[in-house]
C-alpha positions in Angstrom: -35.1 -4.8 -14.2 -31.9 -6.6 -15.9 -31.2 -9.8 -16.3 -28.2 -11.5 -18.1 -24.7 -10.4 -17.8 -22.9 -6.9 -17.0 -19.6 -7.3 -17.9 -16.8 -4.3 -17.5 -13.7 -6.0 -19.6 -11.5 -3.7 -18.3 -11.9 -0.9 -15.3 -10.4 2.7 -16.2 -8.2 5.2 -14.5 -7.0 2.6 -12.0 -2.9 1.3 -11.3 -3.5 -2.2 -13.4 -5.9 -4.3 -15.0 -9.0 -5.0 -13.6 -12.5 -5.8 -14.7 -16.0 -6.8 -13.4 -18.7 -9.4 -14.3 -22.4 -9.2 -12.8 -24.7 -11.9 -13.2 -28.4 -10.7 -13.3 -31.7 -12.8 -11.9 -34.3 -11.2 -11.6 -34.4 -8.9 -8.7 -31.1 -9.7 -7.2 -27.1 -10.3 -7.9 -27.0 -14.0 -8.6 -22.8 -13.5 -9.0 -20.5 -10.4 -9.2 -16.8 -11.3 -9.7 -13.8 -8.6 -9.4 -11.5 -10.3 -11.5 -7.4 -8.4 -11.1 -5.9 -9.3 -14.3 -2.4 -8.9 -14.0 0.0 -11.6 -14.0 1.5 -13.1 -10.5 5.4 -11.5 -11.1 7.3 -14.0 -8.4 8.8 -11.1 -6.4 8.5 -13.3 -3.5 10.2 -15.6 -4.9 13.0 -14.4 -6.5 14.7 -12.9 -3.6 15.3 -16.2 -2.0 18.7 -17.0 -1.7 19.5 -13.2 -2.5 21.6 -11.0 0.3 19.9 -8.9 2.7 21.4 -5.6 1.1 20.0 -6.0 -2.3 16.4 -6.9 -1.2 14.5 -3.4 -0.5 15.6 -2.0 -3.8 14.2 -4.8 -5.6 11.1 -5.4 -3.9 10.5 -1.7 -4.5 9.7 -2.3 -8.2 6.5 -4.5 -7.4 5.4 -0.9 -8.1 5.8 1.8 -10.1 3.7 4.9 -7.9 3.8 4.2 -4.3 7.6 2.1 -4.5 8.7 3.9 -1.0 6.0 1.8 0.6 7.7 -0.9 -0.5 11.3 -0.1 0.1 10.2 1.4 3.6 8.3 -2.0 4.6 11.5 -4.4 3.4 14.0 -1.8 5.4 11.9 -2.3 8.6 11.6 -6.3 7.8 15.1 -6.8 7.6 16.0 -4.4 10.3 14.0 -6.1 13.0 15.3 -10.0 11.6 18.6 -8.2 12.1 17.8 -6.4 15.4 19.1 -3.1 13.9 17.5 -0.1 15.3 17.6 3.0 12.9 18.5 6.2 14.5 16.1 9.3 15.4 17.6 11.0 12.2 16.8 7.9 10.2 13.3 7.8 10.9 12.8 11.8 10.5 14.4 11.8 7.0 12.1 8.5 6.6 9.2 10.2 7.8 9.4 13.5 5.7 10.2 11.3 2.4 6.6 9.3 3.3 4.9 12.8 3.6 6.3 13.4 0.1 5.3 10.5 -1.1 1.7 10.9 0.3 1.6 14.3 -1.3 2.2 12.8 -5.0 0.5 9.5 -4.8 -2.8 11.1 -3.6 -2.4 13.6 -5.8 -2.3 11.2 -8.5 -5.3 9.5 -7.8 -7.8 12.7 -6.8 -6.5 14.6 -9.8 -6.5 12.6 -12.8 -8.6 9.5 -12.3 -11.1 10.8 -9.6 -11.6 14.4 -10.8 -12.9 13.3 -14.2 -15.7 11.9 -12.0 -16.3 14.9 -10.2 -16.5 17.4 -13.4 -18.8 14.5 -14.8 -16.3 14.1 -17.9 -14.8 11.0 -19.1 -11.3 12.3 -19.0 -8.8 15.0 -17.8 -7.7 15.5 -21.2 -11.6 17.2 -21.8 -11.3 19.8 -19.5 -11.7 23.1 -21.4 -8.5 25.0 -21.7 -9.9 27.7 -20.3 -7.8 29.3 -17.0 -11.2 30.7 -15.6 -12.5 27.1 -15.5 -12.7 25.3 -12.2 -11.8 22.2 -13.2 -9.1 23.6 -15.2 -8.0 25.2 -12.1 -7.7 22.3 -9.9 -6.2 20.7 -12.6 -2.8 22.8 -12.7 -3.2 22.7 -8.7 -2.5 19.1 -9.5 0.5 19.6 -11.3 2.2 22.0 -8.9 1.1 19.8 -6.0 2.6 16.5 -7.2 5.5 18.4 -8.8 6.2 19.4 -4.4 6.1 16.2 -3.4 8.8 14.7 -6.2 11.1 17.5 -5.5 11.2 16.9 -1.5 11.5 13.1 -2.2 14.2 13.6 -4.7 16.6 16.0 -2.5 15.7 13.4 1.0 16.0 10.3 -0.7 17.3 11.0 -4.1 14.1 10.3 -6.1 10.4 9.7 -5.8 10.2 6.3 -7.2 12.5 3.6 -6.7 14.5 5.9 -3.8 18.3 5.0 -3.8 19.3 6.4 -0.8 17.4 4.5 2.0 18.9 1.3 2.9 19.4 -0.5 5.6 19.9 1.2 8.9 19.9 4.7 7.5 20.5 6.9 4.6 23.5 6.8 2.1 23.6 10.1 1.6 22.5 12.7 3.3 20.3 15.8 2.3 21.7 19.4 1.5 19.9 21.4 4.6 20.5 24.6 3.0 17.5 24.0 0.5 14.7 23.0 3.3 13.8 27.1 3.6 12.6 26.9 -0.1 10.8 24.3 0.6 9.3 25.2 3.8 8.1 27.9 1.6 6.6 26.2 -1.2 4.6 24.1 1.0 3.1 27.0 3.0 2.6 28.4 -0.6 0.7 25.3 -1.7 -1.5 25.0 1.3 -4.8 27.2 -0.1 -4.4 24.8 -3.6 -4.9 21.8 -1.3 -7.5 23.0 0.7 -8.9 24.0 -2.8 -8.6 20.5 -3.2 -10.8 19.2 -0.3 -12.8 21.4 -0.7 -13.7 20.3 -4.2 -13.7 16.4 -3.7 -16.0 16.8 0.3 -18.8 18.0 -2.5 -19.1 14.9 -4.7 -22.2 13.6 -4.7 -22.0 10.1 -4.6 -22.7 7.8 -1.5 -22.4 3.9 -0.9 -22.3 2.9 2.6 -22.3 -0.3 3.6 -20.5 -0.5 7.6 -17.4 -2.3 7.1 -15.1 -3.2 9.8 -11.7 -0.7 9.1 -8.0 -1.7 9.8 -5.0 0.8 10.4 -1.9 1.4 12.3 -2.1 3.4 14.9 0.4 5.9 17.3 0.2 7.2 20.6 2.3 9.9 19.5 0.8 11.2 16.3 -0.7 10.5 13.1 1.2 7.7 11.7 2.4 5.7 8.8 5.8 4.2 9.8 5.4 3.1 13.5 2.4 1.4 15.8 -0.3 -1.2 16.2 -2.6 -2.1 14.2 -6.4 -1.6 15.4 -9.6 -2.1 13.8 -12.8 0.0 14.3 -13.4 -2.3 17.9 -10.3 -1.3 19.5 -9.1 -4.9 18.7 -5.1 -4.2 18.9 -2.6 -6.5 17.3 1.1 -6.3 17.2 2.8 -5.7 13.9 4.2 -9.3 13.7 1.1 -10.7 14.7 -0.6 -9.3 11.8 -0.4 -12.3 9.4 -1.9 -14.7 11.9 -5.0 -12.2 12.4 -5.5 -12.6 8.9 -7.1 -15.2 6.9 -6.2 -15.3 3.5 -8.9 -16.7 1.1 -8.2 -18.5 -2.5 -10.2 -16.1 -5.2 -10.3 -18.7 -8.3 -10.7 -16.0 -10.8 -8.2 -13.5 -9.6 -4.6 -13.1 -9.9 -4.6 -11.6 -6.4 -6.0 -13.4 -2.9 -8.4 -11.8 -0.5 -8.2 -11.7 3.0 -10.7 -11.6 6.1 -10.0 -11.6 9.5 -9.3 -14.5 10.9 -11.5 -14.7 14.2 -14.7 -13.5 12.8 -14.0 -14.0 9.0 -16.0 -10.8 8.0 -14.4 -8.4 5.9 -12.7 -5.1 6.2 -11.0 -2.0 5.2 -7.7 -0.1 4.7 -6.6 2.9 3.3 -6.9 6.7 4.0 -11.0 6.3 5.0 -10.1 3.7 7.1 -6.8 5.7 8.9 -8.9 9.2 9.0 -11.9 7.1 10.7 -9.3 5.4 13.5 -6.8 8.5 13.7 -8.6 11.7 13.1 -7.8 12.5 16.5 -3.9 12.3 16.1 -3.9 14.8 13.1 -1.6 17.8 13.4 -3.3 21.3 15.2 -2.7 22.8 12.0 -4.6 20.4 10.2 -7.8 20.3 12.5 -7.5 23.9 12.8 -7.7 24.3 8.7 -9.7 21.5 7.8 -12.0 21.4 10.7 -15.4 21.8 8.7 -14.1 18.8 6.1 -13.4 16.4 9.5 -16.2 16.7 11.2 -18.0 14.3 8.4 -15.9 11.3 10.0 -15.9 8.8 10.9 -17.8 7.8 7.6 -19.7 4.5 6.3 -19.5 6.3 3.0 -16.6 4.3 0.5 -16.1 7.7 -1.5 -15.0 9.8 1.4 -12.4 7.9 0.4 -11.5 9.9 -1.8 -12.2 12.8 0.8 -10.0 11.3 3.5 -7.2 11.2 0.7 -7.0 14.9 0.1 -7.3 15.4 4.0 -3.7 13.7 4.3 -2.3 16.0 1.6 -3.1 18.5 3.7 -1.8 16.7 7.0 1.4 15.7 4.8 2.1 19.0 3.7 1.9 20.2 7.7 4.0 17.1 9.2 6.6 17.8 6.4 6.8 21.8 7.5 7.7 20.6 11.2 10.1 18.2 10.1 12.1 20.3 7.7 12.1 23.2 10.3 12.8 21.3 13.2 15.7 18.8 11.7 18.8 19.4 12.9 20.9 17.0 10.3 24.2 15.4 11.3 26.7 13.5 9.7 26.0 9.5 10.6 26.4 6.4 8.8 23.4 3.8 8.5 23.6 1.3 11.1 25.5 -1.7 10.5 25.4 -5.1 12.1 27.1 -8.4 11.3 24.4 -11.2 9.7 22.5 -13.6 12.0 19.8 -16.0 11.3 16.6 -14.2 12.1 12.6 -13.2 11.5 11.4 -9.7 10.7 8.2 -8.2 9.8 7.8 -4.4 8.4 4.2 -3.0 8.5 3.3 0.1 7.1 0.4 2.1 5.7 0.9 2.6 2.0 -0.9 5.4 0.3 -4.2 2.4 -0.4 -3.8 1.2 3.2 -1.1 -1.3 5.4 1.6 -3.1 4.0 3.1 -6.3 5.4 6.8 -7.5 4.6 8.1 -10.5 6.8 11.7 -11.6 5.6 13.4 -14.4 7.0 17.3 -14.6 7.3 19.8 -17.5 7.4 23.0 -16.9 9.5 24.5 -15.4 6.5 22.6 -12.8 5.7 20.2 -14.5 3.2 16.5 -14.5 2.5 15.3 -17.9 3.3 11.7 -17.0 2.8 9.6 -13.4 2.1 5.8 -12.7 2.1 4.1 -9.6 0.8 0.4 -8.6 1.6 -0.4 -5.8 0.0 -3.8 -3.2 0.5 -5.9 -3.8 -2.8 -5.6 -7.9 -2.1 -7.3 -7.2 1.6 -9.8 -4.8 0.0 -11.0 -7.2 -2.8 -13.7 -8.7 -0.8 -14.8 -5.7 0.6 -14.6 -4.1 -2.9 -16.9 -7.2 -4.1 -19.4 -6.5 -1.0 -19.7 -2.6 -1.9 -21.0 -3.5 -5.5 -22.6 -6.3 -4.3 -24.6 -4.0 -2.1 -25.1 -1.0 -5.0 -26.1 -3.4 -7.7 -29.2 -5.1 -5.8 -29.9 -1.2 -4.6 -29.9 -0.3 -7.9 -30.9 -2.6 -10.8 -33.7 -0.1 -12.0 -31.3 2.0 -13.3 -30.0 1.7 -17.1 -26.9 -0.5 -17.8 -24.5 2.7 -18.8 -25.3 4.2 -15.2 -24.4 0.7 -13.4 -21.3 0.3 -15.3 -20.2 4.0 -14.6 -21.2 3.6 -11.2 -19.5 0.5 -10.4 -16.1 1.7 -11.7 -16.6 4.8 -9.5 -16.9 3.0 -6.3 -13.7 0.8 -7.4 -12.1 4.0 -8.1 -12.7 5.4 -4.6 -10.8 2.6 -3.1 -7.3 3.9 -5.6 -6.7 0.2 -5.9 -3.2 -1.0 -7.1 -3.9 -4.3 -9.0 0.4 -4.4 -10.3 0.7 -4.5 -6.3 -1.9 -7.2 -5.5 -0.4 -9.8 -7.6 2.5 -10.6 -6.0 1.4 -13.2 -3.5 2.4 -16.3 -4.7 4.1 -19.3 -2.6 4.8 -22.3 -4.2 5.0 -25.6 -2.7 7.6 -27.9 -4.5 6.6 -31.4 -4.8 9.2 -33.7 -6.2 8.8 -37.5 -7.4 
């Protein structure tokens, strides 16, 4: 039995600062608080009064690992203020750049902040340099994994963070065709180090579940990240520039980031890969059920680290989707899309690698933002983040302090959260006297 105070200062192997504070009584939680630490950066604001042109690049440094989320949302929010409609080749080469960046991102997480957890070590850098080793193994799978999906982002969109070639109703340049056969062949190479991969995370041992409500886009057509509805566990289906209004966002005193619940039942929820396996599993690629069948059938899942799981399942799906693409693409010469400015509303929503991502942008006549918004995945995961270790802590205060504290950071972990993203929410009403 504790009592007192369990304070993590700050939470390891995550994107940002983050920590934790518990407050013991007795038997029971009295208070948990998960408290993201870094500082509001005015994104939002600073694109006011900016033109349209110049927005996605600059809102795709809010961050540094998944960026193309970013620039891909602000693209489709100014596009639809603008009523621009990007062409089938535009949203192929758009499409084949997210599986890359779905390839690296995950690949980022699993490997070096989630496999430590797995090989019960406290870092990467302590697994034995030994090639026979598994870990070691998995490891340089890693490497060569994350080192695919930078090179097929770099040729498609000229880099795989902070992409200059995507703008506004297409691509300003266009890729060299002539080196898709090598990488057809790498990913058909790198396919057994993936399933490796799944393999190796569908056997961690750890299990929280707690049945949250999960929130995703969703596609008639396939397995999606660009294009859809969004559609909670229910079937409840709401329109991508409806999606603010079914939200309720909720004032977290002592974060830097706000939470959100929905807004007709305020309970919480969940986004992210567990969430989009759970609602789309049956839109994944042949390929992908067909090689991954045994690691599928364990969802739909309650469980927050299948997480972690559902992650390495859409390497696998990426590395499919992105064979298709480059075999079928047929690339001709076109210019982006290009329409004179008018005053206008548009919203973007996409799933980012931790779940969906909402841009709205509002135009003046002139082609200048009059207003943005930004809600990003780890903000509408805090509460349910908070609930999870609300829920493990008062299932689990026998154990010792050391086990609590590894524990909790492992179930924050699973969700990949992205605390530089979350803090970005900021609107500021001006009163002047």
């Amino acid at each position: 039995m504790h009592s007192g105070d369990i304070t993590i200062e700050n939470i390891s192997k995550v994107e940002g600062s983050a920590g934790l504070k518990v407050t013991i009584e007795g038997n029971s939680v009295k208070d948990l608080k998960f408290i993201i630490k870094d500082y509001r950066r005015f994104y939002t604001q600073a694109v006011k009064g900016k033109p349209i042109i110049s927005v996605p690049s600059f809102l795709s440094r809010i961050c540094g690992t998944c960026s193309v989320a970013h620039l891909f949302a602000a693209i489709e929010a100014i596009e639809k203020s603008q009523g621009i409609k990007p062409s089938e080749q535009t949203m192929l080469l758009r499409r084949i750049t997210y599986d890359a960046l779905m390839i690296r991102d995950h690949a980022l997480h699993l490997y070096f902040f989630v496999l430590p957890d797995l090989l019960g070590i406290d870092s990467i850098l302590d697994i034995p340099d030994d090639h026979d080793d598994f870990g070691h193994q998995l490891l340089h799978d890693s490497f060569d994994i994350k080192r695919l999906g930078t090179d097929i982002s770099n040729l498609i969109s000229g880099a795989a963070i902070h992409a200059p070639l995507p703008t506004i109703g297409g691509y300003l340049k266009l890729p060299d065709t002539s080196k898709f056969p090598e990488l057809i062949k790498r990913l058909e190479e790198i396919r057994p180090q993936v399933l490796r991969g799944i393999d190796a995370f569908s056997k961690m041992p750890d299990v929280l579940i707690r049945n949250s409500d999960y929130l995703g886009l969703r596609s008639e057509g396939r397995y999606e990240y660009l294009e859809g509805e969004v559609v909670n566990t229910n079937g409840k289906r709401v329109s991508e520039s409806e999606f603010h209004s079914f939200l309720k966002s909720v004032v977290i005193p002592y974060s830097q980031a706000e939470g959100y619940i929905f807004s007709d039942t305020h309970e919480d929820y969940l986004v992210g890969s567990l969430a989009r396996i759970n609602l789309n599993k049956d839109k994944l690629r042949a390929e992908t059920k067909e090689q991954a069948g045994q690691y599928l059938s364990m969802f739909p899942s309650n469980n927050i680290y299948h997480n972690n799981l559902a992650q390495a399942l859409e390497i696998l799906e990426a590395v499919n989707d992105a064979i298709y693409l480059l075999k079928s693409a047929k690339i001709a010469d076109e210019k982006p899309v290009k329409a004179p400015p008018k005053a206008g509303i548009g919203v973007g929503v996409v799933e980012a690698p931790r779940g969906i991502l909402y841009h709205m942008a509002e135009v003046d006549e002139k082609g200048m933002i009059v207003d943005y918004d930004v809600i990003v995945p780890t903000a509408q995961n805090q509460i349910n983040i908070e609930n999870d270790l609300k829920k493990y802590f008062n299932e689990n205060l026998d154990k010792d302090e050391n086990t609590l504290k590894l524990d909790a950071e492992k179930i924050i972990r699973a969700y990949d959260p992205c605390m530089s993203c979350a803090t970005n929410f900021l609107k500021i009403d001006w009163i002047h006297k």
